[in-house]
Structures are given as structure tokens and as C-alpha cells.
N, C-alpha and C positions, 0 to 999 in steps of 0.2 A: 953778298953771300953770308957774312957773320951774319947780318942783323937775322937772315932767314933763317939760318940755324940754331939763333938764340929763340928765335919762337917756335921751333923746333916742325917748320915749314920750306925746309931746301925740297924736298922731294918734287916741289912743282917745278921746279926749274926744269927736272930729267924725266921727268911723264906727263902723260896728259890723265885728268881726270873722269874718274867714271862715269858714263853715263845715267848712273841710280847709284842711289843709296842702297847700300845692303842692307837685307833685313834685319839683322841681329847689329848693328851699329848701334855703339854709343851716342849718348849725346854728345859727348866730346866730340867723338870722330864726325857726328851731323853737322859740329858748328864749323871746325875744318875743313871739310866737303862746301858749305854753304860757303864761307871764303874763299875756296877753289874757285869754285863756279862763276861766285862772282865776278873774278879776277877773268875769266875766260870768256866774259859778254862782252860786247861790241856796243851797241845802242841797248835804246828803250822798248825795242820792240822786242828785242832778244832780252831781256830783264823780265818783261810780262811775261814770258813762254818759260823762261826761267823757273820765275816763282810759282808760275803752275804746277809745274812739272815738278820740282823739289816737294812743295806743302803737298799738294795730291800724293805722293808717294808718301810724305809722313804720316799723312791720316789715313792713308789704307794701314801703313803699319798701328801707326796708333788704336785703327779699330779694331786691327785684328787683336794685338795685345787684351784691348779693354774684351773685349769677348774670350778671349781664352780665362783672362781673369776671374771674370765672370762665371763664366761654364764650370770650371774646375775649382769655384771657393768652396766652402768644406765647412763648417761651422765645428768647434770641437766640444767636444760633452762639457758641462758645466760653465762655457762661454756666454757671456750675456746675449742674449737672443734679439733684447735692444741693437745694440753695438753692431751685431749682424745684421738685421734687416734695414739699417741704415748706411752699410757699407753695399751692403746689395741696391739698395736702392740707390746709391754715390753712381754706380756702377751704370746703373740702368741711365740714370742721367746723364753721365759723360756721352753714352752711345748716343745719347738724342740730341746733345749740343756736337756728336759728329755728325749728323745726320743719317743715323741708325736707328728706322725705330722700330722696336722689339713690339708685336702682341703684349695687350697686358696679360690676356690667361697663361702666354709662356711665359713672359715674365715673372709671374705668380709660382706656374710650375718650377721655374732656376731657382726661385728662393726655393720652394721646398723639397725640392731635391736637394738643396742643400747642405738641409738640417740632420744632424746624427741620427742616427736608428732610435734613440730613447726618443725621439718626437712622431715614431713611425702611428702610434695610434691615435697624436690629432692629425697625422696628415690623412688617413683611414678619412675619420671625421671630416674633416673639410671637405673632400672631396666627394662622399658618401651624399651629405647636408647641401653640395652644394652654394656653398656659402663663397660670399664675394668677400675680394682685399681693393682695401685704397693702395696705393704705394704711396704715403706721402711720412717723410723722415723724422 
């Protein structure tokens, strides 16, 4: 019971643990939860269903995060425009190593929605012209 407490994990002794991670959890509290569970597997077949069920629920939160990210970045007037479309593009990339894959023309459209009002007449332009984007950083 000391040593439990010194790692400041007695709680599992008086409940049992949740069946999901909440969405707004820490990573702390992910790595606690993940040692919970652990401790609460039997065999190896219950460890696979385990680790399903744990990472699948991380990466939904994690892609929801990287999407909210995403949707709602904001470029500020006088900010490097470099700097931005490399973090937008960071952005785009992580969705595709979760296996998220965005349109490139919406993609295109997230960056320029983006961008401050003072870029509102190349965005006119770009779109007017027609004109294509690589994404690459």
C-alpha cells in the first residue's frame, strides 16, 4: 500500500477502471489509465483487444485534436506567411500518417481560410485565376 501511494496509484486497489479514456485526458492521466489496464489483463489475447481498444480511442482523439487544430489556425497580420504554411502543411501531414486524408483543394481552401483579411485580395486572385498549390514545406 506505501509503495502504491508513493506513486500516487492506491486508487486501483478501491475501483476498477474505466472502460475509455476520456476525451480531454492528459497524457499523464493516458499513461496511468494505460497501467491500469494493463494490470487488469489476464492473457495475450486480452493484451491484443487491449491495445486495440486503448490506441484506436487515442487516435480518434488525436485526430480529432489535429483537425480542430487545423480548422481553427488563424495566421496573425505581420506573421511569416513561410512559418504558416509550413505549420499548416505539419498539420495536414500528421492527418495522413493517422490515416486522415484531407482533399488537396480543401486542403488548399484550410490554408486560406486561414490567412488575415490583409491577404483577402490574393485570395480574390487565386481563386478568380484558378491557380493550383503544391503543399510541400
Amino acid at each position: 500500500m506505501i509503495v502504491l501511494a508513493s506513486e500516487k496509484i492506491a486508487y486501483t486497489l478501491d475501483k476498477a477502471p474505466p472502460k475509455v479514456a476520456p476525451v480531454n485526458a492528459t497524457p499523464d492521466e493516458l499513461e496511468k489509465l494505460e497501467k491500469w489496464w494493463f494490470e487488469e489483463i489476464v492473457d495475450t489475447k486480452d493484451i491484443h483487444i487491449h491495445l486495440q481498444e486503448l490506441y484506436g480511442a487515442q487516435t480518434r482523439s488525436i485526430k480529432h485534436a489535429t483537425v480542430k487544430e487545423h480548422m481553427t489556425a488563424r495566421m496573425r497580420d505581420g506573421a511569416s506567411v513561410h512559418e504558416h504554411g509550413v505549420k499548416m502543411i505539419g498539420l495536414i501531414e500528421k492527418l495522413l500518417s493517422l490515416d486522415l486524408v484531407i482533399p488537396h483543394e480543401l486542403s488548399t481552401d484550410f490554408i486560406l481560410l486561414s490567412l488575415p483579411s490583409s491577404f483577402d485580395n490574393f485570395v480574390v486572385n487565386f481563386n478568380m485565376n484558378k491557380l493550383e498549390a503544391t503543399l510541400k514545406s
